[in-house]
DSSP file (Angstrom, degrees, kcal/mol; ACC not computed):
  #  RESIDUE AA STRUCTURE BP1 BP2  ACC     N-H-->O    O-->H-N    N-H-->O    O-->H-N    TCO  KAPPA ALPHA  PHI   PSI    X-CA   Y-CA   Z-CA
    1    1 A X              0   0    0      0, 0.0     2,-0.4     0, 0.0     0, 0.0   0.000 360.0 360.0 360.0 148.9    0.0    0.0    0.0
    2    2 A X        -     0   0    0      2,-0.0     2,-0.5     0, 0.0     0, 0.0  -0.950 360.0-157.8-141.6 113.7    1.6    3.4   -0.9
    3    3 A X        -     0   0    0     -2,-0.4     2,-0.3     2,-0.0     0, 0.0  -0.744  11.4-127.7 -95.5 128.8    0.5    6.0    1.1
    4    4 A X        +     0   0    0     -2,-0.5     2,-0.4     2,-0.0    -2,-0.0  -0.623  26.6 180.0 -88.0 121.1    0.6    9.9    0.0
    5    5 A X        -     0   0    0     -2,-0.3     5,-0.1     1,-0.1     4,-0.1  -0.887  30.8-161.9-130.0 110.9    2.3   12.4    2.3
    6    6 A X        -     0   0    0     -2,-0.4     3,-0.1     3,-0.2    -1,-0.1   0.711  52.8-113.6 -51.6  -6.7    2.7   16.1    1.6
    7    7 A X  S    S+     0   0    0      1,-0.2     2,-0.4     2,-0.2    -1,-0.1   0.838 102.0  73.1  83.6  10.3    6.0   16.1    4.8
    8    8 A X  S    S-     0   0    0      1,-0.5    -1,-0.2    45,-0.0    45,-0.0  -0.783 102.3  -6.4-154.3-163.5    3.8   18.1    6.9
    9    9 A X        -     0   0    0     -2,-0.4    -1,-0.5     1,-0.2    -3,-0.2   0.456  56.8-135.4 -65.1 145.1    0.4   16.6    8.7
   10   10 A X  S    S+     0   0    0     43,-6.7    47,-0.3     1,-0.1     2,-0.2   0.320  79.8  18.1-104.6  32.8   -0.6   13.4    8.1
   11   11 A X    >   -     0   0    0     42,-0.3     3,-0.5    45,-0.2    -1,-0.1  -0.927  53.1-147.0-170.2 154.2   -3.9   14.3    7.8
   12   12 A X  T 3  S+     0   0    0     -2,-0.2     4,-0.4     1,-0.2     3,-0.3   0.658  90.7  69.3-100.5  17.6   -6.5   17.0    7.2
   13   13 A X  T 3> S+     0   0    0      1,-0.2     4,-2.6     2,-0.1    -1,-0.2   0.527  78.1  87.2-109.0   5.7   -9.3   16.2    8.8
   14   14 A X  H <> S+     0   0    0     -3,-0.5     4,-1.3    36,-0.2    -1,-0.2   0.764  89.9  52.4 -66.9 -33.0   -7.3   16.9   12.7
   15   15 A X  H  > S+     0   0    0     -3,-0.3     4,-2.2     2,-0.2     5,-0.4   0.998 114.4  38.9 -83.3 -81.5   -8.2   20.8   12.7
   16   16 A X  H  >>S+     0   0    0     -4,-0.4     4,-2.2     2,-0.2     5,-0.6   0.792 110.6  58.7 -75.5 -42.2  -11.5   20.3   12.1
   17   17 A X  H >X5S+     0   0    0     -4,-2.6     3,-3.5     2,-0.2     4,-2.8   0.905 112.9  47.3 -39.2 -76.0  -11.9   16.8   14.7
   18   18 A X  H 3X5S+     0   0    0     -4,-1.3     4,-2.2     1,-0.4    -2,-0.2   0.761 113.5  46.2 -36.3 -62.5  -10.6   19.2   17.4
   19   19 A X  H 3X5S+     0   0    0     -4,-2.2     4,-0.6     2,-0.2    -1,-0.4   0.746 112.4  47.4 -44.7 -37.2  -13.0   21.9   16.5
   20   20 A X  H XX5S+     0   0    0     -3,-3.5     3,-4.6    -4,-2.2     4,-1.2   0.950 112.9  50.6 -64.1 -70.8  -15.8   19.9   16.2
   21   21 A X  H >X<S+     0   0    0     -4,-2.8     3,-1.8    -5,-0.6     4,-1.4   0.872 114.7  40.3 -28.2 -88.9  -15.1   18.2   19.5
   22   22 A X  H 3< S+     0   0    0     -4,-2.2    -1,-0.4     1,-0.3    -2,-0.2   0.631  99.7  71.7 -51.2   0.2  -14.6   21.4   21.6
   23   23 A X  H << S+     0   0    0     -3,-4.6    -1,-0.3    -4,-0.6    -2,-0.2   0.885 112.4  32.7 -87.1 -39.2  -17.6   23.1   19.8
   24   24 A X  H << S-     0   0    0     -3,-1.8    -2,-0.2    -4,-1.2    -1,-0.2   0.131 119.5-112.3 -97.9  25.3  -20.0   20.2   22.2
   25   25 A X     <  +     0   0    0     -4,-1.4     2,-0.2    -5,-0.3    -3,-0.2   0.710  61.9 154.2  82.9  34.3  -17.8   20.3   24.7
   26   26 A X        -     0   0    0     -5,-0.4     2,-0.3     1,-0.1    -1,-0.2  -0.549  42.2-135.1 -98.3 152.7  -16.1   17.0   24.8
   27   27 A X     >  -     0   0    0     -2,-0.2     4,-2.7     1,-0.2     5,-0.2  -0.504  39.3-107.7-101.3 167.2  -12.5   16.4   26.3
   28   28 A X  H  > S+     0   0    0     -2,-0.3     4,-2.0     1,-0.2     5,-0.5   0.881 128.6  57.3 -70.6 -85.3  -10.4   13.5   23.3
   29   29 A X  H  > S+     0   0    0      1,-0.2     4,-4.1     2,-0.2    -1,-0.2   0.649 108.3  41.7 -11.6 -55.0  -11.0   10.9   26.4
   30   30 A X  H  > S+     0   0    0      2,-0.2     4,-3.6     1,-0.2     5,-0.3   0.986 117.2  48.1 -54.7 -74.6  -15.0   11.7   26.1
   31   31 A X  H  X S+     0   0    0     -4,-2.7     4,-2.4     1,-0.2    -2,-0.2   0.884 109.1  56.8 -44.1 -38.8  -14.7   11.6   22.4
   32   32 A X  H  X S+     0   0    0     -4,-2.0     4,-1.8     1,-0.2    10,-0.3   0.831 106.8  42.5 -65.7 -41.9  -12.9    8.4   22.6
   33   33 A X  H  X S+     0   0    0     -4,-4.1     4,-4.0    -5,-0.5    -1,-0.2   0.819 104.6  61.6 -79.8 -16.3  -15.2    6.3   24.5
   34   34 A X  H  < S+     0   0    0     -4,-3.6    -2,-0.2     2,-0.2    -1,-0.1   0.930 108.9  43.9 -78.3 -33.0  -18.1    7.4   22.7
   35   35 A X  H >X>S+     0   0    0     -4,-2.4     3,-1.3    -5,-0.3     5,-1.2   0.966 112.8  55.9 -39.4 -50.7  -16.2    5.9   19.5
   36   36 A X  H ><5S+     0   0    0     -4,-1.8     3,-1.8     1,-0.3    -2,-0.2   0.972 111.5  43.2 -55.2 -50.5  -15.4    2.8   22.0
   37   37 A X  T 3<5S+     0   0    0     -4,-4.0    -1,-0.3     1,-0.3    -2,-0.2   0.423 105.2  58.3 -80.0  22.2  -19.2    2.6   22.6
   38   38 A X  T <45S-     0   0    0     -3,-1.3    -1,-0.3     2,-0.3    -2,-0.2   0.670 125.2-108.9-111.4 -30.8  -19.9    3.0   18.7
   39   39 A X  T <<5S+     0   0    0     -3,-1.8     2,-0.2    -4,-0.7    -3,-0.2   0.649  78.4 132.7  63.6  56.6  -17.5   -0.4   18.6
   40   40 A X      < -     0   0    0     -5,-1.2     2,-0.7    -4,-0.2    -1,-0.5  -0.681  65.9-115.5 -99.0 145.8  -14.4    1.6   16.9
   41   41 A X        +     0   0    0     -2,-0.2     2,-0.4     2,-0.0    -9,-0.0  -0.846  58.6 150.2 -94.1  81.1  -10.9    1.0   18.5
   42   42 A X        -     0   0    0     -2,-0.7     2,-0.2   -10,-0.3    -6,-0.1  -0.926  29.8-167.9-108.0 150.2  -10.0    4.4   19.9
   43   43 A X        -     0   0    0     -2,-0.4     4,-0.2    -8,-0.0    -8,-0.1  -0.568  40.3-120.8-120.7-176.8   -8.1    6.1   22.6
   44   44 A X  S  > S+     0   0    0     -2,-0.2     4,-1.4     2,-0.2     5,-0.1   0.445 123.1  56.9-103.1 -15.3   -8.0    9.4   23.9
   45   45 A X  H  > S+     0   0    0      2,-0.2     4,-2.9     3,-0.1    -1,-0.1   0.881 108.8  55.2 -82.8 -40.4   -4.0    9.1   22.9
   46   46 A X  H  > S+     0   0    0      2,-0.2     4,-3.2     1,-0.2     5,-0.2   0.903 109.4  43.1 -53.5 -27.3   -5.6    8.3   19.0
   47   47 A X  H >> S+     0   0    0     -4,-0.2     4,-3.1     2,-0.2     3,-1.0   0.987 107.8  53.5 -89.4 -51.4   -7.4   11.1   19.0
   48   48 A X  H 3X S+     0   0    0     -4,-1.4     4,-0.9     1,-0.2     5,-0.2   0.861 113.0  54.3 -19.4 -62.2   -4.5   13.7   20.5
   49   49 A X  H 3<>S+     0   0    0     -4,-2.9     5,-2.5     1,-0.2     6,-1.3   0.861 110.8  40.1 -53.8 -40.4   -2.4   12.1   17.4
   50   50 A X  H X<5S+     0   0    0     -4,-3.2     3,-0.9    -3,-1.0    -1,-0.2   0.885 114.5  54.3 -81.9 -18.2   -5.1   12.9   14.5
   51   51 A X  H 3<5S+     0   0    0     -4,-3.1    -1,-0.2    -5,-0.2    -2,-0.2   0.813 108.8  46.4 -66.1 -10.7   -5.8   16.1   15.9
   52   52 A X  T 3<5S-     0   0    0     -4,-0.9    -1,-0.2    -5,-0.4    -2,-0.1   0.475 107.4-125.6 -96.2 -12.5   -2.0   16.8   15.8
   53   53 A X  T < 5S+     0   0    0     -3,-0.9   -43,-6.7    -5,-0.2   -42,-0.3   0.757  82.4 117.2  77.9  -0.3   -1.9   15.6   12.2
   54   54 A X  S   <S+     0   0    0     -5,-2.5     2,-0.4    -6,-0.2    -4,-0.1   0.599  70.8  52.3 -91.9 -12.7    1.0   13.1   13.5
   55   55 A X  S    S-     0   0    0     -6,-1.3    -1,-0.1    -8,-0.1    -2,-0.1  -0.928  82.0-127.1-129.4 136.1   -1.2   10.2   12.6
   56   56 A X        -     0   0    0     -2,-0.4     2,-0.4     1,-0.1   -45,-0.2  -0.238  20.2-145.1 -63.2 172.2   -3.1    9.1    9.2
   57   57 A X        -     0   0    0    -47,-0.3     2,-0.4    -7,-0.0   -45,-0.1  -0.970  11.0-140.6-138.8 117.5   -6.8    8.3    9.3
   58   58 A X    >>  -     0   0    0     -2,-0.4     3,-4.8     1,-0.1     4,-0.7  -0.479  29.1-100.5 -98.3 169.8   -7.9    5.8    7.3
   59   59 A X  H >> S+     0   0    0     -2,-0.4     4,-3.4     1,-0.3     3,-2.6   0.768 125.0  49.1 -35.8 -51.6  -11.5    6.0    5.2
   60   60 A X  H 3> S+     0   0    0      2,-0.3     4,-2.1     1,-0.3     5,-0.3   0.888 117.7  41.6 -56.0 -26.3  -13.2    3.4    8.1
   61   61 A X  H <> S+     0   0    0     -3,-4.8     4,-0.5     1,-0.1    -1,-0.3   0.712 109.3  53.5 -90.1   5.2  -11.7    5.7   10.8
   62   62 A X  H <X S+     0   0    0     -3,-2.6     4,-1.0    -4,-0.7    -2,-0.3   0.942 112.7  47.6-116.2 -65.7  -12.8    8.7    8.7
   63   63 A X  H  X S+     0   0    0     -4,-3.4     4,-4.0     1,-0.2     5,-0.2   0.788 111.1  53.0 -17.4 -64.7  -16.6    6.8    8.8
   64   64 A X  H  X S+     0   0    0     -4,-2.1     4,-1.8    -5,-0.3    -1,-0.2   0.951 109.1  44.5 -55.8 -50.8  -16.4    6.3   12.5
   65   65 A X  H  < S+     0   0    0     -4,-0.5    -2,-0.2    -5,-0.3    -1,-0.2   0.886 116.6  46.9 -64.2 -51.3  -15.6    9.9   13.4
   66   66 A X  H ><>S+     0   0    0     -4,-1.0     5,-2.1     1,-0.2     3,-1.4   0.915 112.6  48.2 -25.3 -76.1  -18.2   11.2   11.1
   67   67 A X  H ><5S+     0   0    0     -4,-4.0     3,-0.6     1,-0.3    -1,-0.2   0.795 113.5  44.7 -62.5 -37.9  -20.8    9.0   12.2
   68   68 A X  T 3<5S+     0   0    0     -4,-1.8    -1,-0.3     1,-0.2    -2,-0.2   0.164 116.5  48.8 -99.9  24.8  -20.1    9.6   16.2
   69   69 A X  T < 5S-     0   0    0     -3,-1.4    -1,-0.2    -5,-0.1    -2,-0.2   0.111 115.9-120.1-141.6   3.0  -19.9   13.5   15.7
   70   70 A X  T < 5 +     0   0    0     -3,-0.6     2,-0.5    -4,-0.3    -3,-0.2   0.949  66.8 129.0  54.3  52.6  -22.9   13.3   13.8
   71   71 A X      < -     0   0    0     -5,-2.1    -1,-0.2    -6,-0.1    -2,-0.1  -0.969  61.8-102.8-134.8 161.5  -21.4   14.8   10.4
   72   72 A X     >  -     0   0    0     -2,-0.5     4,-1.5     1,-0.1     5,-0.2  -0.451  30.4-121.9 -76.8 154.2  -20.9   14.3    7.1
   73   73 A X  H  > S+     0   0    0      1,-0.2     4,-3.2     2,-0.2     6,-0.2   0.999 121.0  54.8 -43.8 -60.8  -17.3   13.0    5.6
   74   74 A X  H  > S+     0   0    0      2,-0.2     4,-1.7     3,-0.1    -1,-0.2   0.889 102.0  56.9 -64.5  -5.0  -17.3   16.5    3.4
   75   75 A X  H >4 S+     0   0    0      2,-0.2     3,-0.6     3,-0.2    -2,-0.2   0.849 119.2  33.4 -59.6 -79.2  -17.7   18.5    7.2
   76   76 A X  H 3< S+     0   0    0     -4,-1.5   -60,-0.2     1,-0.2    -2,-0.2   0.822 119.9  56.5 -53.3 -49.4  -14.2   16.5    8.3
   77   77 A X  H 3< S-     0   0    0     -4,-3.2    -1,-0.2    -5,-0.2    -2,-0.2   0.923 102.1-136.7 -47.5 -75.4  -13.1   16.8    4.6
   78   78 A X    <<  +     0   0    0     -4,-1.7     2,-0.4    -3,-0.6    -3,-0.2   0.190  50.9 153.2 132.9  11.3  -13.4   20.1    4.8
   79   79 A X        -     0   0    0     -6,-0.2    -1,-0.2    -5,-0.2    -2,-0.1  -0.551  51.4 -92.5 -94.1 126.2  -15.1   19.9    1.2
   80   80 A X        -     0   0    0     -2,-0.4    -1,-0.1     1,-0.1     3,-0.1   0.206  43.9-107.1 -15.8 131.9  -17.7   22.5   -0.2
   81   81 A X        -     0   0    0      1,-0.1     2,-0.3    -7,-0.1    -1,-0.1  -0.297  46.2 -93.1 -38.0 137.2  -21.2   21.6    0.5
   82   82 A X  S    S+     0   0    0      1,-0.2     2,-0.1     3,-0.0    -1,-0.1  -0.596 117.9  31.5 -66.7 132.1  -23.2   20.4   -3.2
   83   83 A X  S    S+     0   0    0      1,-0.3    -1,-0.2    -2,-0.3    -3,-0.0  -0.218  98.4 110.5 116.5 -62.0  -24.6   23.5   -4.3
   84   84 A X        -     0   0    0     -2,-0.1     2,-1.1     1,-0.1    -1,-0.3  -0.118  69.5 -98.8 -66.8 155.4  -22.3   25.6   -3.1
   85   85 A X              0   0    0      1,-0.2    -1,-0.1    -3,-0.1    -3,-0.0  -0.555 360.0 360.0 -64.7  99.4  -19.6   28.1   -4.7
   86   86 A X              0   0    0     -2,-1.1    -1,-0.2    -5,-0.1    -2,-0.0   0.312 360.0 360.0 -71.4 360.0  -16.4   26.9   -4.7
């Protein structure tokens, strides 16, 4: 498998975790068990790492997170709404 790395976070969707998270007022621990109780393998040290961009996330963890923050992939994506102007 050949994974694509710009050298500088290894993901984009950490900015936006983090933001989400503190916007309901959850600690990474919080956030992490509610994955655990979603039946996703998470810690509160996974999440520290994608929020930091120091770890990839791959599409199933990119599902989970979406799905237990009650968002769409393009919210974490960071990608325009259909419809809207780019």
């Amino acid at each position: 498998m050949r994974i694509y790395w710009s050298g500088e976070a290894k993901n984009i969707i950490g900015p936006q975790i983090r933001a989400l998270r503190l916007q309901r007022g959850m600690t990474q621990r919080a956030l992490a068990a509610r994955l655990q109780l979603a039946g996703y393998e998470f810690s509160d040290l996974t999440i520290l790492r994608i929020e930091n961009g120091t770890r990839f996330v791959p599409d199933y963890e990119l599902k989970a997170l979406a799905e237990v923050l009650q968002v769409s992939y393009e919210d974490l994506l960071g990608a325009p709404q259909r419809g809207e102007n780019a």
